[in-house]
Structures are given as C-alpha cells and as structure tokens.
NUFIPA-345196 format. One record per residue: residue number from 1; z, x, y of N, C-alpha, C in turn; residue in three letters. Coordinates in Angstrom, 2 decimals, decimal comma. Example, Ala and Ser with C-alpha at 12.3 -4.5 7.8 and 13.67 -1.06 7.14 Angstrom:
NUFIPA-345196
R resi     npz     npx     npy    capz    capx    capy     cpz     cpx     cpy resn
R    1    7,80   13,19   -5,69    7,80   12,30   -4,50    7,80   13,20   -3,30  ALA
R    2    7,08   12,85   -2,25    7,14   13,67   -1,06    7,87   12,90    0,03  SER
//
This chain:
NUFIPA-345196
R resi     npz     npx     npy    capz    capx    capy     cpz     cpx     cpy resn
R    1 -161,78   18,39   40,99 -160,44   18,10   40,53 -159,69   17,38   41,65  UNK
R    2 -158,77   16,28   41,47 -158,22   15,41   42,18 -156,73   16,45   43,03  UNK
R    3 -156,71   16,47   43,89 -155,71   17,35   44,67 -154,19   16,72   44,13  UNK
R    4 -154,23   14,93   44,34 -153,14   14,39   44,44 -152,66   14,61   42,83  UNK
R    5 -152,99   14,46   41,96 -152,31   15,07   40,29 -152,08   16,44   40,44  UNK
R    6 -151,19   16,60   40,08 -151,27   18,01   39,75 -150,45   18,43   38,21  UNK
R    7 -150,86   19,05   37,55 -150,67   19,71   36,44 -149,05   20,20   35,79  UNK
R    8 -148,69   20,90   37,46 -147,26   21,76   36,66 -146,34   21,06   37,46  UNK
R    9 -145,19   20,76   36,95 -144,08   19,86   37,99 -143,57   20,51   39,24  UNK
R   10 -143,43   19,95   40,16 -142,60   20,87   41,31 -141,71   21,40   41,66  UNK
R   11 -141,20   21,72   42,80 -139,94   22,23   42,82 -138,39   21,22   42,23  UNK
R   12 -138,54   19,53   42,78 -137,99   19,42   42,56 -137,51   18,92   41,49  UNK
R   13 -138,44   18,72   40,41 -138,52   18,20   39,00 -137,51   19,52   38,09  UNK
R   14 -138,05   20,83   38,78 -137,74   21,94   38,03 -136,49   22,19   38,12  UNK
R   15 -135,59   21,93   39,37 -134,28   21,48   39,11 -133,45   20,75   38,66  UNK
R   16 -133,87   19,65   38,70 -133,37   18,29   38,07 -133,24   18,84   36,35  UNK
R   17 -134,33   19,19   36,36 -134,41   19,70   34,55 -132,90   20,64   34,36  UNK
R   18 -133,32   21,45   35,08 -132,15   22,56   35,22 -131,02   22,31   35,15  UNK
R   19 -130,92   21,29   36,32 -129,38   20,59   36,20 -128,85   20,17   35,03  UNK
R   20 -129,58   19,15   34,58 -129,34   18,28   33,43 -129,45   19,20   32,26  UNK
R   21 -129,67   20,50   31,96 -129,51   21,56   30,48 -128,43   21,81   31,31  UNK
R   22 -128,04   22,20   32,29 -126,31   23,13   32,60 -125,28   21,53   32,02  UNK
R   23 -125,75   20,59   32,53 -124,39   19,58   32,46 -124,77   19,36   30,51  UNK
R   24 -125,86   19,19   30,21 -125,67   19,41   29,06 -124,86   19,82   28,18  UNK
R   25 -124,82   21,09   28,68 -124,55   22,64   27,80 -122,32   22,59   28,01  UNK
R   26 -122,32   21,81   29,20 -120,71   22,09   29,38 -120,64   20,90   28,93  UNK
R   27 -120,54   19,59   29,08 -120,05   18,27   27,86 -120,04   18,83   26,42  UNK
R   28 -121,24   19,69   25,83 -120,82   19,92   24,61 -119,99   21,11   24,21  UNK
R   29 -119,71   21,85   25,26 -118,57   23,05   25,12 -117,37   22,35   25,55  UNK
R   30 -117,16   21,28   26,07 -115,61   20,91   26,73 -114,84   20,68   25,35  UNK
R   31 -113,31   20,93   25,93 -112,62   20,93   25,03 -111,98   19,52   25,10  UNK
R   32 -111,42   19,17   24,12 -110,73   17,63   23,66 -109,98   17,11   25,32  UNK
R   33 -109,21   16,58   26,00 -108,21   16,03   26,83 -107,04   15,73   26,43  UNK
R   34 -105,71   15,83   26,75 -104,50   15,57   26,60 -103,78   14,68   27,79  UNK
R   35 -103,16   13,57   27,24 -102,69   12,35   28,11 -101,54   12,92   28,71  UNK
R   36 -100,75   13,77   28,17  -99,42   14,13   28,58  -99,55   15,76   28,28  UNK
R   37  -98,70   16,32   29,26  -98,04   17,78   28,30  -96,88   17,89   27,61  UNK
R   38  -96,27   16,66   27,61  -95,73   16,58   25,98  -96,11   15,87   24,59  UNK
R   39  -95,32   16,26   23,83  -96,12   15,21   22,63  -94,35   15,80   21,84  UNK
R   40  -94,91   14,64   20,94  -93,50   14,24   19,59  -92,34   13,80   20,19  UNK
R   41  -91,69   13,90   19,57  -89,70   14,01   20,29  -89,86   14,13   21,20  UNK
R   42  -90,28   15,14   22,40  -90,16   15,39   23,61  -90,52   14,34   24,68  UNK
R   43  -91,73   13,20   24,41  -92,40   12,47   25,02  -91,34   11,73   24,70  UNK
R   44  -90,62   11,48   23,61  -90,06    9,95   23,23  -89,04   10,32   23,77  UNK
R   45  -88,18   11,63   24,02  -86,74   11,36   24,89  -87,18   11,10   26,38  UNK
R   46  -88,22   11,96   27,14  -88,91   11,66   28,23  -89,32   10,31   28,62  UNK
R   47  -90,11    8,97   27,82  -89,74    7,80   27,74  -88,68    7,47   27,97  UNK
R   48  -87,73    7,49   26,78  -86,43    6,85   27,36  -85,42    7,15   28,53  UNK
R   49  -85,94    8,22   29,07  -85,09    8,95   30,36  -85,50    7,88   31,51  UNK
R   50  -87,10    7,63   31,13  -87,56    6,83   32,48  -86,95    5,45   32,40  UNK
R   51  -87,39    4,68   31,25  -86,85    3,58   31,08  -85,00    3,18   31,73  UNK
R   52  -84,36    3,95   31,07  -83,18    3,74   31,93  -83,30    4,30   33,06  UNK
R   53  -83,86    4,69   33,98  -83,79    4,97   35,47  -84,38    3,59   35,78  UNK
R   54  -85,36    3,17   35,10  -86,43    2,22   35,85  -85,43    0,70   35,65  UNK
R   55  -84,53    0,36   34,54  -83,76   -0,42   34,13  -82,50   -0,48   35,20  UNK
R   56  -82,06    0,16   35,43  -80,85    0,91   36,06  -81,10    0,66   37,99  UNK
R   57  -82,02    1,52   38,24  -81,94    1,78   39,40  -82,92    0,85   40,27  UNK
R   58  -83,98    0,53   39,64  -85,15   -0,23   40,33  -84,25   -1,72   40,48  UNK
R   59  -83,59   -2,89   39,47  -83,06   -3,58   40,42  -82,28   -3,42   41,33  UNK
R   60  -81,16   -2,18   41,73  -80,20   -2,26   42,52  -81,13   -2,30   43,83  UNK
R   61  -82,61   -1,47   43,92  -82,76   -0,86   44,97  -83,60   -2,23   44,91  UNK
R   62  -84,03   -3,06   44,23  -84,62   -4,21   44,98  -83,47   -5,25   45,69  UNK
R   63  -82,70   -5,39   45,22  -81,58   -6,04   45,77  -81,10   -5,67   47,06  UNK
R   64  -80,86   -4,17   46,86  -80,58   -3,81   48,91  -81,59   -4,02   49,53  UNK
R   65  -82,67   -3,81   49,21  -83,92   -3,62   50,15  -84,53   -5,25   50,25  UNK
R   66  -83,59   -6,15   49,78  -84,26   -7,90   49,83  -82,93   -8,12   50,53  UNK
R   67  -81,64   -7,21   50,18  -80,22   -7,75   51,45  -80,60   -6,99   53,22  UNK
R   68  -81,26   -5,33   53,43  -81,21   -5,63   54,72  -82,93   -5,91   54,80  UNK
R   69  -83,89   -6,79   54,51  -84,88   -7,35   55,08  -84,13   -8,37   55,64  UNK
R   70  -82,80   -9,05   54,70  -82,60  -10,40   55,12  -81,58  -10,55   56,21  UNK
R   71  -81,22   -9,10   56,40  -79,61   -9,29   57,32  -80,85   -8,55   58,86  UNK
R   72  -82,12   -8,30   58,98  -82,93   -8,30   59,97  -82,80   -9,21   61,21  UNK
R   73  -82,98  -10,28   60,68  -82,95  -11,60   62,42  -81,65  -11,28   62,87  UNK
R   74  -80,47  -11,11   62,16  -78,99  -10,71   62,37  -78,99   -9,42   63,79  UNK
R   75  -79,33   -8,88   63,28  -79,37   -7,77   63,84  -80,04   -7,48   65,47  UNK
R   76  -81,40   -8,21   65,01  -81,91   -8,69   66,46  -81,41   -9,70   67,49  UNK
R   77  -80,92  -10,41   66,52  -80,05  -11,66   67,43  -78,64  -10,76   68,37  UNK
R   78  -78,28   -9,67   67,57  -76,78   -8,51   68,13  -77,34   -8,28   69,34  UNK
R   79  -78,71   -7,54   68,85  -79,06   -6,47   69,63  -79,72   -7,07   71,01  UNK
R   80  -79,82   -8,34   71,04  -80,66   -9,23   72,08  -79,51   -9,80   73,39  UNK
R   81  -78,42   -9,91   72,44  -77,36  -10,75   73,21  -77,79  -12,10   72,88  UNK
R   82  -78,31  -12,47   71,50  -78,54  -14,07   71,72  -77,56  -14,93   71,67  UNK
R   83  -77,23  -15,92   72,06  -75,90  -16,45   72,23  -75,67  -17,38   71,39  UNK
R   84  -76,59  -17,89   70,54  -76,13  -17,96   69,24  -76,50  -17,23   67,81  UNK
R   85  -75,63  -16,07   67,89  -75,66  -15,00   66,86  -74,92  -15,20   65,54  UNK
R   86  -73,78  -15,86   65,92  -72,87  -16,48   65,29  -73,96  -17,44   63,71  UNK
R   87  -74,79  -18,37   64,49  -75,03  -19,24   63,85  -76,57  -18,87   62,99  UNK
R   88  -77,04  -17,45   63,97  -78,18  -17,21   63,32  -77,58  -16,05   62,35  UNK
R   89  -76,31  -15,37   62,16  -75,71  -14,75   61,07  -75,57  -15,83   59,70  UNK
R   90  -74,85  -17,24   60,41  -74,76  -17,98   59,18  -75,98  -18,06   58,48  UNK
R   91  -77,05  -18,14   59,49  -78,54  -18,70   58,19  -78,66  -17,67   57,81  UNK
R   92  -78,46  -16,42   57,93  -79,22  -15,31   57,30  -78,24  -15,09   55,73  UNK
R   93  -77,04  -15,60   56,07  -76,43  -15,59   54,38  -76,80  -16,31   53,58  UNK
R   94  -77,15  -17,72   54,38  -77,57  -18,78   53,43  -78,69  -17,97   53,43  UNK
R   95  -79,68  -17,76   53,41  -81,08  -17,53   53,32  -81,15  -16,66   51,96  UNK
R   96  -79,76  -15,60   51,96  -79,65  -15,06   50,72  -79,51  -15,74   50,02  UNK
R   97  -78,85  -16,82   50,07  -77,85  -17,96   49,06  -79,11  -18,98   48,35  UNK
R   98  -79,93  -19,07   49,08  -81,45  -19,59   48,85  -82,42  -18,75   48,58  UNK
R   99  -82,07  -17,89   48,11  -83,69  -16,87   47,48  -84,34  -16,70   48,89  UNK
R  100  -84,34  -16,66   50,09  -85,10  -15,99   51,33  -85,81  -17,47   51,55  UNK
R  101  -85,45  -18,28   51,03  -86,31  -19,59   52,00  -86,07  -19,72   53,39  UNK
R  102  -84,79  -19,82   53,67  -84,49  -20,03   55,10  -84,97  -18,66   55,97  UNK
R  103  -84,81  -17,76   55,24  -85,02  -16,43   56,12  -86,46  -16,69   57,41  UNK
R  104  -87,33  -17,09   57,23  -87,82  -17,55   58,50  -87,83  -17,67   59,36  UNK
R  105  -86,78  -19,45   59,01  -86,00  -19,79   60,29  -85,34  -18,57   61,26  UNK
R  106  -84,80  -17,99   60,26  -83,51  -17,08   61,45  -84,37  -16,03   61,74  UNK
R  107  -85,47  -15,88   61,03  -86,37  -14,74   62,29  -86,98  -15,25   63,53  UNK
R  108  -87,71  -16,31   63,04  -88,20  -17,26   64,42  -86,26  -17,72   65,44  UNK
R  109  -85,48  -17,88   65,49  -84,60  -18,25   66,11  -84,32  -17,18   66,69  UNK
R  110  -84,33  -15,89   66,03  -83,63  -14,27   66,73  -84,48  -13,85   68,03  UNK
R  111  -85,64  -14,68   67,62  -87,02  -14,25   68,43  -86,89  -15,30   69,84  UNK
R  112  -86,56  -16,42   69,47  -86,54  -17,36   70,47  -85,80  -16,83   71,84  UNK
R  113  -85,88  -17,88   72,75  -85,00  -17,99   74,17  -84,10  -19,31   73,90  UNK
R  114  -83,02  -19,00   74,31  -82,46  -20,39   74,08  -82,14  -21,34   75,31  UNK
R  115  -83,49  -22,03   75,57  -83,73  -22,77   76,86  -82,74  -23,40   77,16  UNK
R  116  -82,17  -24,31   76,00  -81,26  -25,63   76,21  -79,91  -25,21   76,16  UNK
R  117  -79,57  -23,96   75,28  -78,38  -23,03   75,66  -78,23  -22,89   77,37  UNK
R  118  -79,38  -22,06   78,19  -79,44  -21,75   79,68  -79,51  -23,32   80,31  UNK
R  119  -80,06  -24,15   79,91  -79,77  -25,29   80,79  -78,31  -25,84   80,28  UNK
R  120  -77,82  -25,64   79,56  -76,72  -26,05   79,50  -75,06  -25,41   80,10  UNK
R  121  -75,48  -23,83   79,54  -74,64  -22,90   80,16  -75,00  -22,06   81,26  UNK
R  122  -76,09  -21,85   81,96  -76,46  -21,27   82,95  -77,01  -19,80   82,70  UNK
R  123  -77,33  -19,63   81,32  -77,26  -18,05   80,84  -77,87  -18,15   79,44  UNK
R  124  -79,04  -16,90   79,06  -79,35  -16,79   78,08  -78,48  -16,05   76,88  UNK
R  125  -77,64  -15,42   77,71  -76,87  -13,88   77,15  -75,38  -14,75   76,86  UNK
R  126  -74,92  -14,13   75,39  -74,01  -14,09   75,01  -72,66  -13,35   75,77  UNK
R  127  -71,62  -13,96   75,14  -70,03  -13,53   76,35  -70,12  -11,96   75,63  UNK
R  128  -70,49  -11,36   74,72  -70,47   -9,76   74,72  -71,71   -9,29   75,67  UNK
R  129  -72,44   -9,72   75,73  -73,48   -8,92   76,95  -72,58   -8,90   78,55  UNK
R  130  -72,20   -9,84   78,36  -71,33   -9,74   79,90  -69,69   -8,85   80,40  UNK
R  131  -69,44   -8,21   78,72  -68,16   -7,83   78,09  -68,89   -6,46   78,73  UNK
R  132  -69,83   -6,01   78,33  -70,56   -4,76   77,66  -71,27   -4,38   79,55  UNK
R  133  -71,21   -5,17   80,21  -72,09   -5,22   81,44  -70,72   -4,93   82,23  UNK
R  134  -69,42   -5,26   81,99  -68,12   -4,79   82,80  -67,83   -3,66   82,34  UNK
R  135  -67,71   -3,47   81,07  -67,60   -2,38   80,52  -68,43   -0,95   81,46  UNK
R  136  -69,69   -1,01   81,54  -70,27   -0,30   82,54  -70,26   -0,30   83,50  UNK
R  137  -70,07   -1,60   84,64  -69,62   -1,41   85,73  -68,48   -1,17   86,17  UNK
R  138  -67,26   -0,85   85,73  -65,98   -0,19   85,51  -66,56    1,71   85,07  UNK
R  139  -67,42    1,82   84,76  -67,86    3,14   84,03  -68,37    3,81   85,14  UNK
R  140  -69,42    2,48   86,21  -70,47    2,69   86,86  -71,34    3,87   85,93  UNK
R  141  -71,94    3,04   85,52  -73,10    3,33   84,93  -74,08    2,29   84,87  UNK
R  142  -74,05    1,01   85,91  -74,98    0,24   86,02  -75,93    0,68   87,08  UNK
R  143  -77,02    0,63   86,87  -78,07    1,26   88,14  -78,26   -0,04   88,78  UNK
R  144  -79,05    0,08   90,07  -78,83   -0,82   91,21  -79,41   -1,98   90,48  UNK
R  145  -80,61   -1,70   89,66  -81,79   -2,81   89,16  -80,76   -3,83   88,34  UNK
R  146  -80,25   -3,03   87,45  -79,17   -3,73   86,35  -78,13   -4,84   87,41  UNK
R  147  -76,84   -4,22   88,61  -76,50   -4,59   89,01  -77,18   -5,82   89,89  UNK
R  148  -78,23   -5,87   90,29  -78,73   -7,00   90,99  -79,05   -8,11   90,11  UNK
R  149  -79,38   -7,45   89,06  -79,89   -8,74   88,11  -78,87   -9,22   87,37  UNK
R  150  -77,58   -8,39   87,02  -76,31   -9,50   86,22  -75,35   -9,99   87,76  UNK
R  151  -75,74   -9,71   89,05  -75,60  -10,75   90,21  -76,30  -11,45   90,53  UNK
R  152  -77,45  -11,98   90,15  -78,34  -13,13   90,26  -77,76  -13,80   88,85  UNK
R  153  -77,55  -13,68   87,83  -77,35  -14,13   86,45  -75,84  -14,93   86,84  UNK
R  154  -75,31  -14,27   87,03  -73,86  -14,83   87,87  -73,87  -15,47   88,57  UNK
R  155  -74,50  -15,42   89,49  -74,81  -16,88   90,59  -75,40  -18,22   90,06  UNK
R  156  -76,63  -17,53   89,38  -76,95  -18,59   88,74  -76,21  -19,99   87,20  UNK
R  157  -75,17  -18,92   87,10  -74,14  -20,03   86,37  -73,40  -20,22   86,94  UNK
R  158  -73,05  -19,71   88,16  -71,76  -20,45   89,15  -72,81  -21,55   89,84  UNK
R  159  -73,88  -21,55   90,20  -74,75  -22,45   91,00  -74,12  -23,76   90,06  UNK
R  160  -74,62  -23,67   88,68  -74,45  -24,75   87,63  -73,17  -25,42   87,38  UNK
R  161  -72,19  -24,77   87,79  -70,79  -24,93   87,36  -69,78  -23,95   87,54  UNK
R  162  -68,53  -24,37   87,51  -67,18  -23,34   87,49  -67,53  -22,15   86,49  UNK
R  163  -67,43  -21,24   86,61  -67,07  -19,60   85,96  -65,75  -19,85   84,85  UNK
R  164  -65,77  -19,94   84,25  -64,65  -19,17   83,22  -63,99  -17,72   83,89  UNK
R  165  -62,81  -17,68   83,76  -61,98  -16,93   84,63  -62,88  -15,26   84,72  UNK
R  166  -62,89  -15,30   83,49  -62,96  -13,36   83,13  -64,67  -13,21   83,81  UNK
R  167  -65,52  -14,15   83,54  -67,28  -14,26   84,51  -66,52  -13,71   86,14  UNK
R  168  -65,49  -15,05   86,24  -65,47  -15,26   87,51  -65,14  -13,51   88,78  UNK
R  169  -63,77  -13,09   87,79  -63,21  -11,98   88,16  -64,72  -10,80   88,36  UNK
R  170  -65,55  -10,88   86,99  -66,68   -9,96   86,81  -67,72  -10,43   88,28  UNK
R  171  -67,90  -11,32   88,44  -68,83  -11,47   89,74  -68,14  -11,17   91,04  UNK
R  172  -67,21  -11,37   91,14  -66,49  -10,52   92,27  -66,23   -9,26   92,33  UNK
R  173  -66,30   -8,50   91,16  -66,86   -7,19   91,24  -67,66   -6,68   91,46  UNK
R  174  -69,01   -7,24   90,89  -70,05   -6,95   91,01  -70,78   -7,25   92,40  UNK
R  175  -70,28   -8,42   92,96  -70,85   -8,53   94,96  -69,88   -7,40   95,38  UNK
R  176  -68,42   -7,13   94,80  -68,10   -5,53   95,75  -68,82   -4,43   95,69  UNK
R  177  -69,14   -4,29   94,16  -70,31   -3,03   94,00  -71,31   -3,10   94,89  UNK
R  178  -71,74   -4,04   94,61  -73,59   -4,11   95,23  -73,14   -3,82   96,83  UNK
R  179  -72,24   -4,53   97,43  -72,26   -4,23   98,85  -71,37   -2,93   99,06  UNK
R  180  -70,86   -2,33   98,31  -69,95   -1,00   98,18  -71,37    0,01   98,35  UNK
R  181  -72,25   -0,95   97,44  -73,58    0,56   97,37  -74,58   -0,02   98,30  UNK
R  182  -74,85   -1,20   98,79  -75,47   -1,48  100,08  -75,17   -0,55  101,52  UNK
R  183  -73,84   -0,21  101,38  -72,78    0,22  102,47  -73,60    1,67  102,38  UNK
R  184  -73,42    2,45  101,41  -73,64    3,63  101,14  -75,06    4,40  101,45  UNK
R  185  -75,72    3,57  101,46  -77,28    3,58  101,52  -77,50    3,35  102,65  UNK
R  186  -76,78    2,75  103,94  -77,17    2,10  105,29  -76,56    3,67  105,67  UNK
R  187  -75,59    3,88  105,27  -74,75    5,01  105,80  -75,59    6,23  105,54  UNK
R  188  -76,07    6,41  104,63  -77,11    7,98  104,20  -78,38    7,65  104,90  UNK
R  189  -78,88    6,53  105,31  -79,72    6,06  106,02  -80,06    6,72  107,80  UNK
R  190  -78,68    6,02  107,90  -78,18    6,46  109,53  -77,91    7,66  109,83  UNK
R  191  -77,59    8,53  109,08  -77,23    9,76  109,21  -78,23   10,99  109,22  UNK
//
C-alpha cells in the first residue's frame, strides 16, 4: 500500500469541514437586519429634523470656516510685524470678494521678507513692533538679547537716513538702557 494516499482525511480537512457546518448552521438561523431603529412616522420626523440642521447650519459653518481660512495671511502678517499688513489685510478681503483666488497671494506675501521695504526704510518691522518694543522697554521687560538687537535695528535705519522723531527719542533710550545695564554688570563684576 502506497504510504503517500491515505484513506481518511486529516486533521486539517476535519476542521475545515467543521467550520464550514458551524457557519452553515448560523447564516441559516440568523435573523432578518434592520437599517434603522426606527421605522414609520418616527424615521420620517427624524429625517426631517436632520435635513433642516443640515440646510440651516452646514452653510453658515461653511461660510465661517472659508472667512477665518481667509482672514489667516492677515493674521500672520499682525503677528510678524510685517510692514505691509495694511495692504496684505486689503487682499485678504478681496480674496473673499473673489471666491479665494487671490488668497494665495496674501499667504505667500505674509510669509515673505520685505527686502525692498528694508532697503528702502532700513527695517523689516512695522511702526507697531517698535510701539510694542517701547512699550516694554519703559516696562523693562526687554532682556539684554532683545535690547541689543532693536539697537542694532536702530542704527541700522539711522545709518540709512534721519529717524522719525518718536524711532529717534526710542534709540536714545535704548543706548541709555544697554549702557545703564552694561554699567551694572561691570559693577557686579568688580565687586
């Protein structure tokens, strides 16, 4: 007799069988399915409950949520000090006013440096960054790093040209600070 035939099926035939009478046996005992747990009247006022929410509320909330995607570059342009905020606010209305075509533009612009602004005015930063930079050094709450760098920023537009009065007054504060706290530091130094 040939070893490799064999007669009675094996182990794993004898399950497979097995399996397939259990899944059998429950497909033909299952009971029907139901799409909803309501039915009649109840489904049809339940319909119409959604419908006016979905009528109602889904455009308002597409409308805010397409006004602040679009009032975005705005915001970054605030939050940057870009110094023309002014003009990257205007595109962002038009951009509404145009279905979001322009909106682009005023993201790429919020993002930019404004080279030809600094070669022209000596400064990347808008007159509120420099408002907001007295504001704290009157507070002292500028740390040394901050203070050295809106006194290099200051020099560097007086290098270019006359100061506008209120810069001018602010950089003469700011060389008293720095050497007020130069002073202070030689002195805790020496001691």
């Amino acid at each position: 007799m040939n070893r490799t035939l064999r007669s009675r099926p094996g182990p794993f035939w004898r399950g497979a069988c097995a399996r397939a009478a259990v899944l059998a046996a429950t497909l033909g005992t299952s009971a029907p399915g139901h799409a909803s747990f309501l039915s009649g009247e109840a489904l049809d006022t339940a319909a119409n409950v959604v419908a006016w929410i979905v009528l109602l509320f889904v455009p308002i909330l597409v409308i805010v949520l397409f006004w602040l995607v679009h009032v975005l570059p705005e915001k970054i342009a605030h939050k940057n000090h870009h110094p023309q905020f002014q003009a990257i606010k205007t595109l962002c209305l038009l951009s509404l006013a145009f279905g979001g075509l322009l909106w682009p533009l005023a993201w790429l612009w919020a993002y930019t440096k404004p080279i030809g602004y600094k070669i022209a005015y000596g400064t990347d930063k808008a007159d509120d960054y420099f408002r907001e930079q007295e504001a704290r050094l009157r507070a002292d709450e500028l740390r040394d790093e901050e203070l050295i760098r809106l006194r290099s920023e200051l020099d560097g537009m007086r290098a270019g040209g006359k100061l506008p009065t209120h810069l001018e007054q602010l950089h003469g504060d700011v060389t008293a600070k720095a050497s007020q706290r130069a002073g202070a530091v030689r002195t805790s130094q020496g001691a």
